[in-house]
N, C-alpha and C positions, 0 to 999 in steps of 0.2 A: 284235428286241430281245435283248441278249444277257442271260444266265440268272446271270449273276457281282455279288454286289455288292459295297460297298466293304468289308460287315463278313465277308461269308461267301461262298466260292467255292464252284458246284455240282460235288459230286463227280462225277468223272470213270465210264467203266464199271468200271475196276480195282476203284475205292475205294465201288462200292458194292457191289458180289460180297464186298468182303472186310467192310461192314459188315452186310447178309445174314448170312458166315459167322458174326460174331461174335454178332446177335442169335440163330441158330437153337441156335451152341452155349450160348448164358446160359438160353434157354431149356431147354435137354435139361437142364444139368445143376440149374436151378431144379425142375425135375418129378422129377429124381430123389432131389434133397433135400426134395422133399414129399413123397413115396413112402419114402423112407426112416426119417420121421418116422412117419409114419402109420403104417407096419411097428411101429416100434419102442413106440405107442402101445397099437395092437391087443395086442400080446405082453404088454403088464401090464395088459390091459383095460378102457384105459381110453377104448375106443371101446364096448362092451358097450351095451346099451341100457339095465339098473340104472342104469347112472351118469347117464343123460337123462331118464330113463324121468319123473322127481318133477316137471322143469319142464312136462310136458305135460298129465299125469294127477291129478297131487297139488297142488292147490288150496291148500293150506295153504303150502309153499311159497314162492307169493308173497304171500298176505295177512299171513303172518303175519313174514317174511324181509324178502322184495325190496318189495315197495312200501311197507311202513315204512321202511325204508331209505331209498329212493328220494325221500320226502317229507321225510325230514330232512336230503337232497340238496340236494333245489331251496330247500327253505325258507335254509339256510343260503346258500347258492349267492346265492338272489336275494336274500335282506339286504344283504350284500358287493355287489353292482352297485347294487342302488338307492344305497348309503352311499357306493361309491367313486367311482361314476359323476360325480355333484356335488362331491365333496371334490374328488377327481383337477383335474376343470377348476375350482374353482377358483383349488389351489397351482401350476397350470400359468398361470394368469392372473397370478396373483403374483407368480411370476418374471419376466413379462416385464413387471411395474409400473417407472414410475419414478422411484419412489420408495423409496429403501434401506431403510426404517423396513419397509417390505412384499415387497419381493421377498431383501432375505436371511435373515430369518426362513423365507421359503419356500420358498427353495433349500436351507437346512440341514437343513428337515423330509424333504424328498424325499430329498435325500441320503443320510441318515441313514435311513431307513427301507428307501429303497431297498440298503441295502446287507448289510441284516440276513436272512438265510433267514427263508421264513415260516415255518417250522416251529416256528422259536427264539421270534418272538413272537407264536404262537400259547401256545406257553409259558410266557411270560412272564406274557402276559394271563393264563393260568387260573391263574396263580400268586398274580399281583396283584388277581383279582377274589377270590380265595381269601382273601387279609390281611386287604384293605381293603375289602371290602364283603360283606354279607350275603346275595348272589344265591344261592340254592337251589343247594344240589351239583348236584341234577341236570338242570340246566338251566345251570351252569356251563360245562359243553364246548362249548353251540353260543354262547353270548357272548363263549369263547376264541376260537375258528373263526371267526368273525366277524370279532372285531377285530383279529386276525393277518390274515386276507386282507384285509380296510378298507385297514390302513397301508400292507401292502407293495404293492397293487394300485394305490393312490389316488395312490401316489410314481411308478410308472410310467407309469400313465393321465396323471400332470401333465405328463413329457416326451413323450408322445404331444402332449399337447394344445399345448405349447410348440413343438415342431417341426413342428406343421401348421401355427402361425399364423405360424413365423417365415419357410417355404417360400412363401408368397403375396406376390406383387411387393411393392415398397416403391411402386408407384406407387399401390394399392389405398388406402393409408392418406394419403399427400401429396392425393389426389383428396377425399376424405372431410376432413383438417384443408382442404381452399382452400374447404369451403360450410361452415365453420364448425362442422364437431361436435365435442363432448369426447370426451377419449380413452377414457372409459365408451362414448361411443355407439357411436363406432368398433368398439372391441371386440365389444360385442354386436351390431350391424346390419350391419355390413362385416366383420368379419377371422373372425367363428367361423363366420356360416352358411357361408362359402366353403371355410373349411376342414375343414366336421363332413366333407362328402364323399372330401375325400381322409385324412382320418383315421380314416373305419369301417372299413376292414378291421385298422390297426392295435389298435384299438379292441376289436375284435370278438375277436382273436385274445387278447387280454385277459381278454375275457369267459370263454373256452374255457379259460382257466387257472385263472380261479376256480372252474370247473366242476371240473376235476382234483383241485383242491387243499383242496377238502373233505376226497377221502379221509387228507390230512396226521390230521386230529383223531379218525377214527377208529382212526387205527395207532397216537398216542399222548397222545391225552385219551379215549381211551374215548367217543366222538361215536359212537351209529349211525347211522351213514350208510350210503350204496348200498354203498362198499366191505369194509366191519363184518360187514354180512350173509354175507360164503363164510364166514367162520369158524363160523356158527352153522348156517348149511346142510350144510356138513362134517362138523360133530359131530354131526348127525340122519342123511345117507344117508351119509358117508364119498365123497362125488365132489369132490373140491379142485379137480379141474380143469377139471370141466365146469361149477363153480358158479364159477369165474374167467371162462370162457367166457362163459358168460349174464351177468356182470356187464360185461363188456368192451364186449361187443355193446348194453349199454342205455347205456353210455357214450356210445358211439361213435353213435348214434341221438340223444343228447341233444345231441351239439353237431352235428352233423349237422344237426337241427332248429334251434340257433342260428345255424349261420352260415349257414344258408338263405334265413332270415328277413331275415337281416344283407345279403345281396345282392340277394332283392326292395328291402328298404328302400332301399339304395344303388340300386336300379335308377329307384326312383320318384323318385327327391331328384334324381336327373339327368337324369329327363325333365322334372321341374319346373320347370328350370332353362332349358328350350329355350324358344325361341321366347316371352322376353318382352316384348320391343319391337312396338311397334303400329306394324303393317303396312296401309297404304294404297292405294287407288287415285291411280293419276294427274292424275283428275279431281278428286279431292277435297286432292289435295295443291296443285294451280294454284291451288284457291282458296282455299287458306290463305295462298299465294304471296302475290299477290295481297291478299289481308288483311294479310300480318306476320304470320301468327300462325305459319308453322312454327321449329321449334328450332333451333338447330346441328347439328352433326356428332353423328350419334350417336342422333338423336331420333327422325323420322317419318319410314320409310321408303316409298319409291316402289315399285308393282309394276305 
């Protein structure tokens, strides 16, 4: 069988000596741009052990820095998914209503939100909770933080949700109106559980932005959050760039941990999905034969 397909030819012996050459050189010169760095780190010290030394030994550090931080991470973090998670599908259900009175109202909300930096109406929001309502200053930033990542998140979450249901056959839903369901039923029984699947990873990838995007209200509403804390670990040992470091790394841990979960989940939803047609013996299918009682195409298979 030959090794060539329609979309991709197997390189030849030339053309992989010269792919060899090219990964060994990206590689040398990759290693010498991390040596380089690393050089140039050392010489202002800031590989020294003082500059690490707080996160290992000094206690205070995270209790009193990074896991206060940290917690008004996820708190804010996970207000924004529980609130956009349900907003998002429902103005993505909206738009594909049809009915005008309900999906252009909901395509202007998206629209419109969606096209605003969160940052500006995170802004906004502490401005306007500032006028026009009484909510405690300081508890003000994280109901800005909030409902800046809500809007902007819950308008893209809606065209997530909109382009997973409109990507599923048109045959799924003509199947569903011929046994008679409303276009409620359809939606919820038929067109989203089929589509939550192929819309978790866009989804998820989602998620990982509201994670980011906390840090938006600590750099300008004063929010502490995970990223808030280098400035105040800075001005205790003076290590800026090892307290960027350890915030990076619990970053990158935290969605790490999100999208993990995010792909067992997806892994369970599509094994659920196998095998749920009831599978028979031969014996027992002759005597349904026999009775009338097997289904069409489609129903009670033979083994």
């Amino acid at each position: 069988m030959s090794d060539l397909s329609v979309l991709y030819d197997a390189p030849g012996p030339r053309a992989r000596r010269r792919n060899v050459l090219i990964a060994v050189v990206f590689l040398v010169v990759l290693a010498a741009g991390a040596g380089w760095v690393l050089s140039v780190l050392e010489d202002n010290g800031e590989l020294d052990w003082d500059q690490w030394e707080p996160f290992f030994t000094n206690g205070n550090v995270w209790t009193t820095f990074i896991l206060p931080g940290l917690q008004n991470t996820l708190i804010a973090a996970g207000l924004s998914m529980l609130i956009a998670l349900p907003l998002g599908a429902a103005l993505g259900i909206g738009r594909l209503s049809d009915h005008a009175w309900v999906r252009i109202p909901a395509g202007t909300v998206v629209e419109f939100f969606r096209a605003i930096p969160v940052l500006l109406l995170m802004l906004f929001a502490n401005e306007a909770y500032a006028m026009w309502t009484d909510i405690d200053r300081d508890v003000r930033p994280l109901y800005a933080v909030v409902t800046g990542l809500v809007l902007y998140n819950a308008s893209v979450l809606a065209e997530v949700v909109r382009a997973g249901v409109l990507a599923l056959p048109r045959g799924q839903t003509d199947a569903a109106k011929a046994i008679g369901m409303r276009k409620g039923q359809i939606m919820l029984f038929v067109l989203l559980p089929q589509a939550v699947t192929a819309m978790l990873p866009a989804i998820v990838s989602q998620l990982v932005v509201i994670v980011k995007d906390t840090a938006l209200g600590g750099a300008m509403l004063g929010y502490s959050e995970l990223l808030d804390s280098v400035g105040l670990i800075d001005g205790n040992f003076a290590n800026l760039l090892a307290a960027f470091t350890v915030i990076a790394v619990i970053f990158i841990v935290l969605n790490f941990l999100l999208t993990s979960f995010a792909s067992w989940l997806e892994g369970r939803i599509r094994r659920g999905k196998r095998g749920t047609g009831a599978v028979l013996s031969t014996t027992v299918t002759d005597e349904l034969d026999a009775a009338g009682d097997v289904p069409g195409p489609g129903g009670l298979a033979k083994t």
